[in-house]
N, C-alpha and C positions, 0 to 999 in steps of 0.2 A: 504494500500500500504506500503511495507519496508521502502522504504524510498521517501520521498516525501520532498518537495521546498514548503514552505506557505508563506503567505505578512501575518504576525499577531502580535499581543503585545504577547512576550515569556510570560509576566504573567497571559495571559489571556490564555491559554494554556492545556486544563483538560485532563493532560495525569500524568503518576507513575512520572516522574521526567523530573524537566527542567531541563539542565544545564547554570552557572552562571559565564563568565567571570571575574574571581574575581581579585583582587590583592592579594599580597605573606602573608600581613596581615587577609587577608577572614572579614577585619571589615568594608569592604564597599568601594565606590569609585563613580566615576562619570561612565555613560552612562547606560548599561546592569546591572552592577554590584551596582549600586543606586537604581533604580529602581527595582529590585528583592529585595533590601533589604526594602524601602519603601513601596512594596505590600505585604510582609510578616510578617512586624511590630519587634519592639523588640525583640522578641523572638528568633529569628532569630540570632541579632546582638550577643545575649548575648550565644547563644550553638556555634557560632563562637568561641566564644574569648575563648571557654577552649581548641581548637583546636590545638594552638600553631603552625597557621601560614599553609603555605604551597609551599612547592618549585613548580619554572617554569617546566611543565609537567605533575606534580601529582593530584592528584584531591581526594575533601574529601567530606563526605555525610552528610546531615543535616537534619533534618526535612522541612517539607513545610509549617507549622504554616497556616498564614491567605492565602498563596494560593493556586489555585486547584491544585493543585499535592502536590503527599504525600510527594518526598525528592526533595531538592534542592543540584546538584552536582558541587559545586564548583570547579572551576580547573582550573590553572594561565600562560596563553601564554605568546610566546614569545614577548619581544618589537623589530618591524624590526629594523634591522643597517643598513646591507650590501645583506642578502640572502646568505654570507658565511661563517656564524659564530652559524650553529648550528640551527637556526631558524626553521629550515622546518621539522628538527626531532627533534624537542622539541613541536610543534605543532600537529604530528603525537601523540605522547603520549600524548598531553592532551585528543586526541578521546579514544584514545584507553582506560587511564586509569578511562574514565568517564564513555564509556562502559563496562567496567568489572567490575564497581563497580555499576551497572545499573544491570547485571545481578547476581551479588551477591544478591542483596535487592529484586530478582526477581520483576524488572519491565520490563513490556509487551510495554510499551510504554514511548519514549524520545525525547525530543524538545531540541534542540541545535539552538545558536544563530552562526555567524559568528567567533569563537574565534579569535581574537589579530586584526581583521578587524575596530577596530574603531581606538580610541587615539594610541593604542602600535603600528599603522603605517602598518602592513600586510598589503601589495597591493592583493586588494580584489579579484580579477580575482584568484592569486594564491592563496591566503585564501580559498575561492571557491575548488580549484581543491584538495587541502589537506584534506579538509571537507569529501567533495563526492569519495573519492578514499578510503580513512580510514575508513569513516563509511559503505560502498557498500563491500569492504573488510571481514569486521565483519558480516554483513549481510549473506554470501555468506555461511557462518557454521551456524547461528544463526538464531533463530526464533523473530525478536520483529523490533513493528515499531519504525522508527528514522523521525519526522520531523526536519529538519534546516530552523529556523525561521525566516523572513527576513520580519524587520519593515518597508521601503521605498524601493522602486526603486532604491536611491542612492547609498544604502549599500550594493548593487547586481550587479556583473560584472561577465561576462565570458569573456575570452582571445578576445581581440580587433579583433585580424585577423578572431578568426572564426566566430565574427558576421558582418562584413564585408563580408567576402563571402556568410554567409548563406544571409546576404542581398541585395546581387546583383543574387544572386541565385533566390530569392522571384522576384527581378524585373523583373526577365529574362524569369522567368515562371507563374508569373502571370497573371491570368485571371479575371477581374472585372465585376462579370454577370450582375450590380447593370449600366453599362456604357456601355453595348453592346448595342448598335443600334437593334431598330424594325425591321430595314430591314435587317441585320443578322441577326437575330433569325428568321425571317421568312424565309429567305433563309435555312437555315439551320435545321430549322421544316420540309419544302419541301422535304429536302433531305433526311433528316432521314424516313417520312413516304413514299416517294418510295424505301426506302431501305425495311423497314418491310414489304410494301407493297408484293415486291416480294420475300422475306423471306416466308411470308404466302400463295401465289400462290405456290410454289414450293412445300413447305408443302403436301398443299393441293392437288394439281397435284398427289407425289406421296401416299398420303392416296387412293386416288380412285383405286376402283379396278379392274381390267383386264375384268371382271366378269359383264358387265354393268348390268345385268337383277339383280344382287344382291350386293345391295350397302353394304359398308362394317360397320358393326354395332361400335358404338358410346361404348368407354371402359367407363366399369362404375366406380362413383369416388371411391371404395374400390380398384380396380384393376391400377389406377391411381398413389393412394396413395402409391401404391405396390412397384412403379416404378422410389420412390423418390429417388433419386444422396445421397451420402453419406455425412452428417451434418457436422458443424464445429467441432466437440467434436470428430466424429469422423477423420476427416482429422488431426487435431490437434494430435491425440494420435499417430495415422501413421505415421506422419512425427516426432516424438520423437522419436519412433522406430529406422523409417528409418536414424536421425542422429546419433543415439545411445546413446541418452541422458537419464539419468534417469527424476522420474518427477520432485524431489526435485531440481537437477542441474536445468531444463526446468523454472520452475514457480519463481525460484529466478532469473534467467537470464532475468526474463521476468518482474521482483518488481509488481508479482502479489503474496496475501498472502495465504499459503498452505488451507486457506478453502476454500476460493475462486476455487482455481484449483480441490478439493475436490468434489465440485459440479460439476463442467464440468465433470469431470472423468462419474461418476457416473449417469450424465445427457442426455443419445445424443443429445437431443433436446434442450439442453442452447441455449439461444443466448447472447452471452458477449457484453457490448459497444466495440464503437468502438475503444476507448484506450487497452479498453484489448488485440482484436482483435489483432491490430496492437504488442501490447507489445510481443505475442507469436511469432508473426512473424521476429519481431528482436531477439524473446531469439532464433530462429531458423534459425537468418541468412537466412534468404528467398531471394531471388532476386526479384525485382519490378514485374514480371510475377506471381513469385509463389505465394508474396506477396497477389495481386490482387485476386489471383486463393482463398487464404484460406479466407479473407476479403468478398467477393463473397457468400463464405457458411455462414456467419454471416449478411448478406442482404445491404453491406458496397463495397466502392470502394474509389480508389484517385481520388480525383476532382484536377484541374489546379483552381477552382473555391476558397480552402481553403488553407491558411496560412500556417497552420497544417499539410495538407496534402503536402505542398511542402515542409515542412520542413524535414519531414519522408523520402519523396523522395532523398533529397541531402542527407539523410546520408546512407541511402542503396544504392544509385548512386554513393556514395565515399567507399564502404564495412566497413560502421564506426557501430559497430552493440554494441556499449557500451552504455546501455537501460539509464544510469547514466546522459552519455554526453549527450544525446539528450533531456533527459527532463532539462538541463541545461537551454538548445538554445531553447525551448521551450518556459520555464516560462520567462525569454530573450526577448523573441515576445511575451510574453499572450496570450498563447496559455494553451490548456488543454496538463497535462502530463500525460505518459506513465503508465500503470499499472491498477490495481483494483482503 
C-alpha cells in the first residue's frame, strides 16, 4: 500500500529508510531521536557529527549501521508557539525534503514517525493532517511506499469534530448481530425465506413451458457458465473509462500499488479483498448504490453489522472520497484501512 498508518517501534521497521526527528545538532536527543540513535549504536552518532548540524526543515542522510534499514533521514521540525509563525511550512519541508532525499538514494520504501508531535508541542490532530497531505501529495507523481509510524494510541489524533461525528454516526447506524434477540432473527428468517420462497415460484412458474407435453430441458453447466454477468476486473476497468481516468491516476487514488492493479488488469477473474474492493470505489467516487453494485462482483456488500463498513458509508454519505482521510478515521476506530 503507498501509504499506510502502522502502531510499531520506527526501529523495528525493515524498510530502505526511517526517518529521524532529530535536533539542529543531529547528535541525538530524547524521544524518536534517542532511540534511533541507541538502536543504531555509535556509529551513527559519530557520521552525524561530521554533518555540521542541520536547519528546521532540511533533512540529511546517514547510514543505518545496527538497524534494519539501510539510511537513516534525519530532519529537524518545527517547535509549536502560536500556529502563526511559520510552523506549518516548515513542517511541510521537513516531508518533503526527507522524501527527495529518499528518492535520490532510491529507496522503494519509508517509515516516518509523527515529526514535531512529541516534546516541540505540534498538536497532533494537525501534525497528522501535515503528514498525510504532504506525503499523499508526493505519492500522487511517485512510485514508493510511505509508512507513518505511530508507537501508542496516545501519539494518534485526528480532528476532534470529525471523530465525534463519525461516532455518533456509528451509534446511529449501528447494528449488534452479537444482541439481536432469537425472536428477531426468527422473525426475520420467516420473512426472508417467504421472500425467496416466492422469488423461486415465480422463477419457476415462468421457466415452464407453454408446451406441457414437452418440458423445457435443464441448461447445461458449460452453457451456464456462458451466461456469467460481467467480473469485478471487468466493471472496475469500465467505470475508469466511463470516468475518464487513466489507470495510474485510478490505482493511486485508490493507495493500491501499480502491481497490484497490474494483476487485476490482466486478470478478469481477480477477486480483491474487501479493502481493495472498496478502495476502487472511492478512487471512483461511487455512490452507496454503485458502491454496493461493484462490491457485489467481488462476493462483498455493507453490513449495518461492521464498524468498517459504516465508517465507509459516512464518508461517501458526506461525498468525502479522500482515500487518505478515511483510513485516518479508520485506524481512529481499529479498523482495517483502505488499499492493497
Amino acid at each position: 500500500m503507498p501509504l499506510q498508518i502502522v502502531r510499531n517501534d520506527i526501529t523495528k521497521m525493515k524498510v530502505d529508510a526511517i526517518v529521524n526527528a532529530a535536533k539542529n545538532s543531529l547528535l541525538g536527543g530524547g524521544g524518536v531521536d534517542g532511540c534511533i540513535h541507541r538502536a543504531a549504536g555509535l556509529e551513527l552518532l559519530a557520521e552525524c557529527r561530521g554533518l555540521g548540524g542541520c536547519k528546521t526543515g532540511e533533512a540529511k542522510i546517514t547510514k543505518g549501521y545496527r538497524l534494519p534499514c539501510r539510511y537513516v533521514i534525519h530532519t529537524v521540525g518545527p517547535v509549536w508557539q502560536s500556529g502563526n509563525r511559520g510552523e506549518r511550512e516548515k513542517l511541510v519541508s521537513c516531508y518533503r525534503s526527507s522524501l527527495k532525499l529518499a528518492k535520490e538514494y532510491k529507496c522503494e520504501t519509508v517509515a516516518f514517525p509523527l515529526i514535531s508531535s512529541g516534546i516541540y508541542g505540534y498538536p497532533k490532530d494537525k501534525a497528522l493532517r501535515v503528514a498525510v497531505d504532504t506525503i499523499s501529495e508526493f505519492l500522487a507523481e511517485k512510485d514508493m511506499t510511505v509508512y507513518i509510524v505511530i508507537f501508542d494510541k496516545k501519539s494518534y489524533q485526528i480532528g476532534e469534530k470529525l471523530y465525534k461525528d463519525i461516532a455518533e454516526y456509528i451509534d446511529d447506524n449501528y447494528v449488534d448481530k452479537h444482541i439481536d434477540s432469537y425472536g428477531e432473527r426468527l422473525r426475520r428468517y420467516e420473512v426472508e425465506e417467504k421472500l425467496l420462497g416466492a422469488a423461486l415460484s415465480k422463477k419457476a412458474f415462468s421457466d415452464i413451458s407453454m408446451d406441457t407435453a414437452a418440458p423445457k430441458a435443464a441448461m447445461s453447466l458449460a452453457d451456464e457458465l456462458k451466461n456469467i454477468d460481467e467480473s469485478f476486473s471487468e466493471m472496475l476497468l469500465r467505470k475508469i473509462d466511463e470516468k475518464g481516468l487513466t489507470d495510474a491516476q485510478c490505482y493511486r487514488r485508490a493507495n493500491v500499488d501499480r502491481r497490484l492493479f497490474s494483476k487485476i488488469r490482466s486478470n478478469p477473474l481477480y477477486k480483491p479483498s474487501k479493502p481493495t474492493a472498496i478502495a476502487f470505489a472511492i478512487a471512483l467516487e461511487l455512490s452507496l448504490e454503485e458502491t454496493n453494485e461493484l462490491l457485489m462482483k467481488a462476493g462483498f456488500a455493507l453490513s449495518p453489522c461492521s464498524k468498517f463498513d459504516i465508517i465507509i458509508r459516512y464518508f461517501i454519505g458526506h461525498k468525502n472520497y479522500n482515500i487518505f482521510e478515511i483510513n485516518e478515521a479508520l485506524f481512529a476506530f481499529d479498523q482495517s484501512l483502505l488499499g492493497a
